[in-house]
N, C-alpha and C positions, 0 to 999 in steps of 0.2 A: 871127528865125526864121519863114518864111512859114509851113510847114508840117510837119507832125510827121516826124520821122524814118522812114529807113525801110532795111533791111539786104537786102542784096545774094545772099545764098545764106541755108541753114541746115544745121542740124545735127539728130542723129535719135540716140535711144538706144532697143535693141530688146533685150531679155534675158529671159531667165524669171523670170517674178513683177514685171519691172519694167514700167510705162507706156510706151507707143510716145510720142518726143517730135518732134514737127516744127515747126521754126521758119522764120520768115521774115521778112523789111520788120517787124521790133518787134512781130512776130505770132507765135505759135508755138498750137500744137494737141497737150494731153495726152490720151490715151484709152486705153482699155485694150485688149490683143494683139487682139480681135475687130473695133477700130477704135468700138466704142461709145463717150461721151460719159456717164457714168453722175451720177446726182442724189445727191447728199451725198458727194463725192468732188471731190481739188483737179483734178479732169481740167477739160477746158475747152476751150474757143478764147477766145484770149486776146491784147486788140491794145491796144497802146498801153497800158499797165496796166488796162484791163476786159476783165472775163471778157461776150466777146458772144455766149454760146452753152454752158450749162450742161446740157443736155441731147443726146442726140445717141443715141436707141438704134433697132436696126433688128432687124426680127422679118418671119419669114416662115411664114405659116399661123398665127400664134398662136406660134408656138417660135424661141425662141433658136436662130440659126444656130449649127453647132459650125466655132470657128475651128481652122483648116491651120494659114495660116501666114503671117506676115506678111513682108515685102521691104522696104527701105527702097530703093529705086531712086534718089532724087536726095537731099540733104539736106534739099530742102523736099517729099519726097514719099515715099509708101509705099501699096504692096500691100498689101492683106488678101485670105486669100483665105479664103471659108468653104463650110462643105455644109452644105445644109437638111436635117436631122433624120429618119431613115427610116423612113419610115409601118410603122404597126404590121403586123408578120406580114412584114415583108420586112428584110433582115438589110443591104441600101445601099441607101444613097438616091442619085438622081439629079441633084440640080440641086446646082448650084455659083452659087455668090455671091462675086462680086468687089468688092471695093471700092478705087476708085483716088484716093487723098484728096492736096492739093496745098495748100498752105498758103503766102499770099503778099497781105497787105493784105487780106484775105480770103479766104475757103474755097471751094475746089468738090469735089468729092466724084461722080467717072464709079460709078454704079453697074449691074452687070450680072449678067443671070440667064442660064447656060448650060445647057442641058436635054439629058443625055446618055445618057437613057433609049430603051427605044422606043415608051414612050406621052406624050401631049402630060402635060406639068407643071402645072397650075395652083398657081396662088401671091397671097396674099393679101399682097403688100408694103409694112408698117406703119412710119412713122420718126416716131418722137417726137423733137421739140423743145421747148427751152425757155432762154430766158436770161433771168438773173437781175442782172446790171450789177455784178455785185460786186468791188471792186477787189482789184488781184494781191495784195497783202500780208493782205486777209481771207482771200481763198480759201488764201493760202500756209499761215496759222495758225488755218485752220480755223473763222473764223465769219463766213461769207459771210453776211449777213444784210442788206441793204442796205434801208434804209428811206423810199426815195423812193415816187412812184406809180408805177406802171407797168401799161403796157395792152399788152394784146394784140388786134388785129384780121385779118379777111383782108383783104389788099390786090388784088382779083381773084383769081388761081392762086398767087397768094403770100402768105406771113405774114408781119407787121410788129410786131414786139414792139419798145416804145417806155418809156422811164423818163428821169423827168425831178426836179430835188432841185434847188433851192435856186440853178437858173441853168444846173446840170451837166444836158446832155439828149444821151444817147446812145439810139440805138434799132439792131435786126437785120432786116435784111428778108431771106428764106428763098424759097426756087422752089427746084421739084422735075416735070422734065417730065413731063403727062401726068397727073398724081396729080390725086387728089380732098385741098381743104383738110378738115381736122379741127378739133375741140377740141384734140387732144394734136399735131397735126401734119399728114403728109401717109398716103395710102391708094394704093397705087397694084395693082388689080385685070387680073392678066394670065397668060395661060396660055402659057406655053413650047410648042413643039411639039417631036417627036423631033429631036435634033440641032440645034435651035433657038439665037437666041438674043435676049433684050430688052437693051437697056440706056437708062438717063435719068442726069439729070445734075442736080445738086445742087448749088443756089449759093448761098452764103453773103455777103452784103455787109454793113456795119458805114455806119453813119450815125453823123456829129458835126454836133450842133446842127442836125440836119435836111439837112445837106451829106453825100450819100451817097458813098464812100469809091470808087473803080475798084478790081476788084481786079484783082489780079496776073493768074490766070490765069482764063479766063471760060470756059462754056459754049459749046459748040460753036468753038472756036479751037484748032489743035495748042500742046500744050503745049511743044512741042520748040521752039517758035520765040518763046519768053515770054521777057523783060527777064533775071530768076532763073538760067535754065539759059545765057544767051547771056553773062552778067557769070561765071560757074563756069567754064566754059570757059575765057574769057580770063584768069581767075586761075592754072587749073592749068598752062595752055603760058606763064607765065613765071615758074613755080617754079624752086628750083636742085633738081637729080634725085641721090638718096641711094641710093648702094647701099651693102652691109655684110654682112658674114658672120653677122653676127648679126642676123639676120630680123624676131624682134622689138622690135629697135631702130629698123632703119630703117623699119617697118610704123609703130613710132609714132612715126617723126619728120612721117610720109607723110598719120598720122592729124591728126597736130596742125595741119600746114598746111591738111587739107582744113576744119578746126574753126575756124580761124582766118576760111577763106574765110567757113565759116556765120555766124560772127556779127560781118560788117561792114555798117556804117550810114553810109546814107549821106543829105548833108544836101541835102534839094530843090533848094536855091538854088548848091549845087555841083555836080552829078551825078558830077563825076569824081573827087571827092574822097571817102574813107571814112575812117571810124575803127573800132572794136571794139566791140559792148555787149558788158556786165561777164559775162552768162553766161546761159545758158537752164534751165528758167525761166523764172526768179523776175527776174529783171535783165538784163533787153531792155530796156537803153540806156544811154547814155553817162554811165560814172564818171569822173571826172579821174584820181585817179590808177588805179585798172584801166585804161582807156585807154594812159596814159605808157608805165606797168609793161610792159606788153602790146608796146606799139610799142617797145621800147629791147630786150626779149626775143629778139620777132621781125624784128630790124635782119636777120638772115643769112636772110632770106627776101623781106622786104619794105619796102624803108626809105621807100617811098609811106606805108605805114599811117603811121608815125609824120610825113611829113610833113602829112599829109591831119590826122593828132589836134593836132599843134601849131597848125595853122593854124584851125581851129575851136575848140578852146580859148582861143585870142587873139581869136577875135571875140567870146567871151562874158565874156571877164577881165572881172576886179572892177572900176567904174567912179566909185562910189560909196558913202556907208556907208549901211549897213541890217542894222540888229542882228535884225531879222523873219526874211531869208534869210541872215545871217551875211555879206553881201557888204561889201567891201572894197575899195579901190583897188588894183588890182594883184594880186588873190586869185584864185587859180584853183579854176573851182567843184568841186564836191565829184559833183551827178550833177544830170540833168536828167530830171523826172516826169510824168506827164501824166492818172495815174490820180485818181478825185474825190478820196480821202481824201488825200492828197499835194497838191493844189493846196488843198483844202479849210483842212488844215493849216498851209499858205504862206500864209493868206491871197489865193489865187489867183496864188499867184506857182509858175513849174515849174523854178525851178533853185534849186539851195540852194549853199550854199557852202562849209560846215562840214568841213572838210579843211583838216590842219595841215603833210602832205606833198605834195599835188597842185602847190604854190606851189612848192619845190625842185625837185621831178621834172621839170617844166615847164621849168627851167631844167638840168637835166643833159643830158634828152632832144634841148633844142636845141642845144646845145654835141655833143652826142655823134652829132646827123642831120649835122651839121657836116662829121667825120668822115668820114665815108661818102660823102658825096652832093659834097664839094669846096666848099662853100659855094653862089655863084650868087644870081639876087636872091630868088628865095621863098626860101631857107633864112635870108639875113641878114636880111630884114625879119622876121623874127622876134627879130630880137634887142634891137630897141624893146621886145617884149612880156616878154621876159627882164629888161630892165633895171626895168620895172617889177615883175615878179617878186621881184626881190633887193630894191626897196624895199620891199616889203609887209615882207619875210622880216625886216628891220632896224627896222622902226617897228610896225605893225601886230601882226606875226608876236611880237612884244617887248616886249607893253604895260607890263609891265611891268621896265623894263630891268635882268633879269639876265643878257643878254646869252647868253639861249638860247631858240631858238624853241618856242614855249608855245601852247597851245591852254586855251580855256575855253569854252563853249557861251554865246553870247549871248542866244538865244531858249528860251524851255522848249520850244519843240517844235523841236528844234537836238539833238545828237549829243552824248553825256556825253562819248565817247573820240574823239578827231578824228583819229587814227592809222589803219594799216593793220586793228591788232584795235582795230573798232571798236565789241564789242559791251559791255552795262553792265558786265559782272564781265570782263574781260580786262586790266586792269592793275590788279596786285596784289601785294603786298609777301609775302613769303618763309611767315609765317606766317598767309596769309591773307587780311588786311585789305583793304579795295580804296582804290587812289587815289582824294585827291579833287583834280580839276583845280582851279588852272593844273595842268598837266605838260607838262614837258619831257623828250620819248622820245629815248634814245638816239640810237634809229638815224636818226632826224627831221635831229638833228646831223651825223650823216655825210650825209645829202644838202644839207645845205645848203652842208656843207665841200667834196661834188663838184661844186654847185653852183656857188661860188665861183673852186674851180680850172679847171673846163669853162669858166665866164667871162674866165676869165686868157687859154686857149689861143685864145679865140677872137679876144682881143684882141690878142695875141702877133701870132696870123696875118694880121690886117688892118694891123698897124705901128705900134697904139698901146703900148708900151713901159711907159708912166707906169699905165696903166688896168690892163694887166697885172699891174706889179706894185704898187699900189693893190690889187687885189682878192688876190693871194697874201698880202698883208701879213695882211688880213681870216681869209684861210684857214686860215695859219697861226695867226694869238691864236687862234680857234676852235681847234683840235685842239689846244693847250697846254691853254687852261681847259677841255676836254672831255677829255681825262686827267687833269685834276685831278681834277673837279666829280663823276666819271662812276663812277673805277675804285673799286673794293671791295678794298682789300688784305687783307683777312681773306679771302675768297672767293677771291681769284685771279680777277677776273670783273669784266666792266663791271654796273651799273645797269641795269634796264627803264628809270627816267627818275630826276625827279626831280619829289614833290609840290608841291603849293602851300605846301609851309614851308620847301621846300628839300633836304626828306630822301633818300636815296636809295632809289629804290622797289628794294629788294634779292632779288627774284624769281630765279632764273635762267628764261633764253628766250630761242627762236630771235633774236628781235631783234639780238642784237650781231651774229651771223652778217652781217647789215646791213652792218654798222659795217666789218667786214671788206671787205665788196665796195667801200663806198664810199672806201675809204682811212685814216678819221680814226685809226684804232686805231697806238698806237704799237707800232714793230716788236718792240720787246723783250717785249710784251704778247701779242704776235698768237699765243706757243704755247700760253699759258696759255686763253685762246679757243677755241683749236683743240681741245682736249683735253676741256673742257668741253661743248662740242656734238657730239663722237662720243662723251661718256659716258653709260655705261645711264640715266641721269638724265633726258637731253635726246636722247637716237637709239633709235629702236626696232627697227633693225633695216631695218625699213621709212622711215623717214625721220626728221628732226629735229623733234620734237614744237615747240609752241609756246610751252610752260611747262612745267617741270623737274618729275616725279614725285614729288619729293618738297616741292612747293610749297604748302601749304594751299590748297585748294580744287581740287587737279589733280583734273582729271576726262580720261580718255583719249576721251571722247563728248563733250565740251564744245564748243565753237567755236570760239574761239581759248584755252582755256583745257589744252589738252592734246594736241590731234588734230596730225594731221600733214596740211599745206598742201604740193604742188607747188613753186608757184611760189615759197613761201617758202624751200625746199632748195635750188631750183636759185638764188635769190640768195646762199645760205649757200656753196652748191657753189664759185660762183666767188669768192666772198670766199676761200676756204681757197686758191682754186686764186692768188687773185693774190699772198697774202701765201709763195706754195710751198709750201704742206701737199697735196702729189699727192696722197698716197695716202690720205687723207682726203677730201677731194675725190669720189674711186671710190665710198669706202663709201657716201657722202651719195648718187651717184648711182646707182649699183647698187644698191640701196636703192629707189627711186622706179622703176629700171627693173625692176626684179623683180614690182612692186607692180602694174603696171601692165596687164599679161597676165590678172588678175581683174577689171580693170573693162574688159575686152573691147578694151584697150589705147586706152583713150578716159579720159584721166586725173581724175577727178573736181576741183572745187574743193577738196576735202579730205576726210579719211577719221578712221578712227580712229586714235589713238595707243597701241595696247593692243602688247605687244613680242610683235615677232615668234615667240617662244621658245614663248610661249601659243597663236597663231593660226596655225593652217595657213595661212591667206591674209588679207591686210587685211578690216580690216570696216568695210564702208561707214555712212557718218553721212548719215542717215535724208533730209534736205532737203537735199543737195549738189547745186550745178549741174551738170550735165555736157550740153554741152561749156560750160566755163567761158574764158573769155579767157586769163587768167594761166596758169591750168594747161595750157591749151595750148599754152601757148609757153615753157612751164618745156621740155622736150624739144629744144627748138632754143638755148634758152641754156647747155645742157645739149650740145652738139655745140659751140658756140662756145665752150666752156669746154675744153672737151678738146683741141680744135685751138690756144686758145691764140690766137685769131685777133684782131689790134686793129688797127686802120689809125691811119697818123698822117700827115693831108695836108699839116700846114707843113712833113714834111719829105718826102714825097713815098715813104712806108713804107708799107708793110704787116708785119705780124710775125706771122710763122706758127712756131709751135714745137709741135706735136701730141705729149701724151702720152695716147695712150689705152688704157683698160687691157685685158688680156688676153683678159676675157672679152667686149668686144664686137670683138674679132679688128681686120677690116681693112675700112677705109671709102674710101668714093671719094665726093666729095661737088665737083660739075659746075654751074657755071652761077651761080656767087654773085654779084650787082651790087653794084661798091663801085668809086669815083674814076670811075664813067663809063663802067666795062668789066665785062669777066666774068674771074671765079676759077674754076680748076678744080682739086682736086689728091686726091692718094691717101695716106691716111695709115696705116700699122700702128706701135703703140707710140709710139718718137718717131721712126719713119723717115718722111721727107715725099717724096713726089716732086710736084712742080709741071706739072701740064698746062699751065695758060693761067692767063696776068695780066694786068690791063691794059696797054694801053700805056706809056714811061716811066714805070712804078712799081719800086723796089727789094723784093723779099722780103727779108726780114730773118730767117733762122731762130733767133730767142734771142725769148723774153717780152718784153716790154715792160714797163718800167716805168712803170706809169702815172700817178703822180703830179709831177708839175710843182711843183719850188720855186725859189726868188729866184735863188738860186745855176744854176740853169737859164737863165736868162734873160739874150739875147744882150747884150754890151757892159756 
């Protein structure tokens, strides 16, 4: 990796009482509705995990401008607009202050004073700076305290704040046209005239190890013609275009694709290729599995993203062992760092590997781009990376050969849960207790059982017969001893996993929901499932919590311990929907779309689990991303669920079968790429009408069967 990442659009959240958020290229900027930067507050400008700009306030005559109103006009940019404060004995004030702030590898900040009085304005124009280098996970939990040296000088008309620890040396260089440098910042001394107007520009650049950073959008260059706004474009004109009677659903299928665009990254040394960071915030950059999840979601949008994530996760596969980063031969990494305390911690190393699902996902996702895309040779030269994949999943993934994939933290500074809930207290036995790894998750097993069978199909397709059914043979012992090893016949319920002595971690939780989407769950099981994730227990109305209320230690504010996730519904949603629990299905989604219209239809990472019976409206969990990856693309896995929609290229199928339920009426959804061409069609309840298909492809209006066994398999 030559050089750090860097994303292509951003995302912006604007609400009363909430921080204005704008993100960019692994950069994003918090501050409050007036556009200030304020000192003991997680706001920020914040690149590549350092906070490069902890300070940020602006004062005119001594007073706090009163903020209007802020605009977000691009994802990586926003209006403030404010009024200077009306001298005493006069009942308005004249002068207006704008601020145009753009956030992109860098900051710059147009600011402008308009004098719409009829005497000249003076104005004393104050802007405090300051940065403190402190990494995203201090500033996230609250003790930015960073104990390197750090100096502040002027550099000419410009300030250079510089901090240097132990090798780690980042520094901010600041210019502000016109001004005079300060102690605290810049001064800039200027009288408006009637109808007048000033404006200077404010540039923000980040230095690594003394190599000063370009930014995105500079001083005196139209921003209309930047890298940001000309890659946003070209995303939105190859959307497929949603209408629907129900306004806001299609608003947030419309929202979730623009959220998408905000948080793609992309890698110097490919410029054409992107993937997803995990979520803004706090995680500006590449998770393995956020990533997969993300692109396997967003297949009915964009089945680039997921080609662009497989192919950079195959350049950094596991290559070797190293119990330091948890790396592996064939192990797909976990996320990649670049903040001090995270390299510090690596021992200088910026990718960790400590993920026990990103290594199956890996392998569903390239079996399932497969689908869509027809093979061709970037999709099948991934299937080397796959095959090394399923070797991890079998030796590695197994070290212990119970012949279930197992996670243990190698390193003490390494991940206790190497699962989706990854956080200390999130696997937990019925009465409380918490597992101690090895453990073996559930749902970990059903990806590696789709894993398996997605390797069959692909095998099937190219004409190997024997590798095909070699890998179903595999697939099937898996789901035999995973209804064994897994189900709870007292409970009626699968297992969270299984501890390091074997036991059954007897929890109930979303997780089986899992199990459901990926197939391993046997049929005769799948109502007893079903029942138990729409019970008050496990559904709040608002969505399918993450551990059952009556669990020891459920907390509806916890983090994976009770709250309700997006992206975890809508995999639950299509589990019900594949095993044919329709109407379950609805609730789980109607449920999340109901939810969605309080968080301004910009769907948070997750929320609280408190039942809807209590709360007028969901209640937000205090540190959530938004816009998050997954949860943005829960929404459109969420319309491919309803439509029913699977392609199958060895037989040259598409299966559209749409039940969608009553209350989001009638959809038309234009312009889907899959086989090479474009879908177009209309769907109300289960009526389909077909506008446009590819070329020689069959529609097939009946579900699909998704699962592939021996008895399938030609001759």
């Amino acid at each position: 990796m030559a050089q750090p990442w860097t994303s292509a659009a951003s995302a912006s959240l604007v609400a009363d009482g909430t921080p204005v958020t704008l993100v960019h290229e692994a950069a994003f900027c918090l501050s409050d509705p007036a556009g200030d930067v304020r000192p003991g507050t997680p706001h920020g400008f914040i690149y590549r995990d350092t906070r490069f700009l902890s300070t940020l306030v602006l004062r005119c005559n001594d007073r706090a401008p009163q903020p209007l109103d802020v605009a977000v006009t691009e994802p990586f940019a926003a209006l403030f607009s404010l009024q200077d404060q009306a001298p005493p004995g006069r009942a308005d004030a004249h002068l207006l202050l704008l601020r145009r702030r753009f956030v992109g590898r860098g900051m710059r900040e147009d600011l402008e004073l308009r004098n719409y009085g009829t005497e000249p304005a003076p104005c004393r124009l104050e802007l405090d700076v300051d940065a403190d280098f402190a990494d995203l996970f201090d500033v996230k939990e609250g003790r930015a305290r960073p104990a390197g040296a750090t100096e502040r000088r002027p550099a000419g008309e410009a300030i250079l704040i510089r901090y240097a620890r132990d090798g780690f040396e980042r520094a901010t260089r600041l210019s502000l046209d016109g001004a005079t440098v300060t102690d605290h910042g810049f001064v800039v001394e200027v009288t408006v005239p009637p109808g007048g107007t000033w404006r200077g520009c404010l540039q923000v650049v980040t230095v690594f190890d003394g190599e000063p950073v370009p930014p995105a959008h500079r001083c005196g260059r139209p921003v209309a013609r930047s890298v940001p706004t000309r890659q946003m474009e070209r995303w939105r004109s190859r959307l497929p275009r949603i209408t629907a009677e129900h306004d806001s659903f299609a608003a947030l299928v419309g929202r979730s694709a623009e959220d998408l665009a905000a948080l793609r990254i992309f890698d110097p040394d490919h410029p054409e290729r992107s993937v997803v960071a995990a979520g803004a915030p706090w995680f500006m950059t590449l998770f393995g599995r956020d990533a997969l999840l993300t692109s396997w979601m967003a297949m009915l949008v964009d089945p680039g993203l997921a080609l662009g994530t497989l192919q950079t996760l195959a350049e950094h596969q596991g290559r070797r062992d190293d119990p330091r980063t948890e790396e592996q031969p064939g192990r797909i990494l976990h996320e990649i760092r670049f903040g001090e305390r995270s390299v510090l911690a690596l021992g200088g190393a910026q990718i960790y590997y400590g993920s026990v699902d990103a290594t199956p996902l890996f392998v569903m996702l390239t079996c399932e781009l497969r689908r869509w895309l027809g093979g061709g040779p970037e999709v099948d030269a991934l299937l080397g990376a796959a095959d090394d994949a399923l070797a991890w999943v079998e030796t590695c993934g197994d070290p212990g050969g119970t012949g279930f994939t197992t996670y243990e933290r190698r390193s003490p500074h390494g991940l206790v849960h190497q699962g989706w809930k990854d956080s200390w207290d999130g696997i937990r036995f019925s009465d409380g207790r918490l597992a101690e790894p090895p453990v073996a998750l559930c749902e970990v097993q059903g990806y590696v059982y789709a894993a398996l069978v997605g390797r069959a199909y692909c095998a099937l397709e190219l004409g190997d017969r024997p590798r095909a059914a070699a890998l179903l043979h595999r697939a099937e012992d898996l789901k035999r001893r995973f209804n064994e090893a897994f189900w709870m016949p007292d409970r009626q319920a699968y297992a969270l996993g299984l501890d390091r002595e074997g036991r059954r971690i007897d929890a109930l939780a979303s997780n089986m929901g899992h199990c459901l989407w990926t197939g391993i769950v046997d049929e005769e099981r799948a109502p007893a499932v079903a029942r138990h994730l729409l019970s008050p227990e496990l559904f709040s109305g608002w969505g399918v919590r993450t551990l059952g209320a009556r669990t020891g230690g459920w907390n509806p504010l916890g983090y994976h311990t009770g709250s309700v996730w997006p992206h975890d519904n809508a995999l639950v949603a299509a589990g019900l929907m594949r095993y044919g629990f329709v109407e379950e299905a609805h609730r789980v989604i109607d449920g999340i779309v109901a939810a969605a219209p309080h968080f301004g239809l910009r769907l948070p990472e997750l929320f609280s689990g408190l039942d809807r019976a209590e709360t007028e409206q969901p209640v937000r969990y205090p540190t959530s991303c938004s816009p998050q990856a997954w949860a943005a693309a829960a929404p459109l896995l969420f319309l491919r669920t309803l439509l029913r929609l699977e392609p199958d290229l060895h037989l040259g199928r598409i299966h559209l079968a749409p039940v969608v339920p009553a209350s989001l009426g009638r959809l038309r959804l234009e312009g889907v790429r899959v086989f090479g061409g474009r879908l177009s069609l209309e769907a109300e309840g289960e009526r389909l009408e077909l506008l446009e298909a590819p070329p020689g492809v069959e529609v097939r209006t009946e579900p699909r069967v998704r699962t592939l066994g021996l008895d399938d398999l030609p001759g």
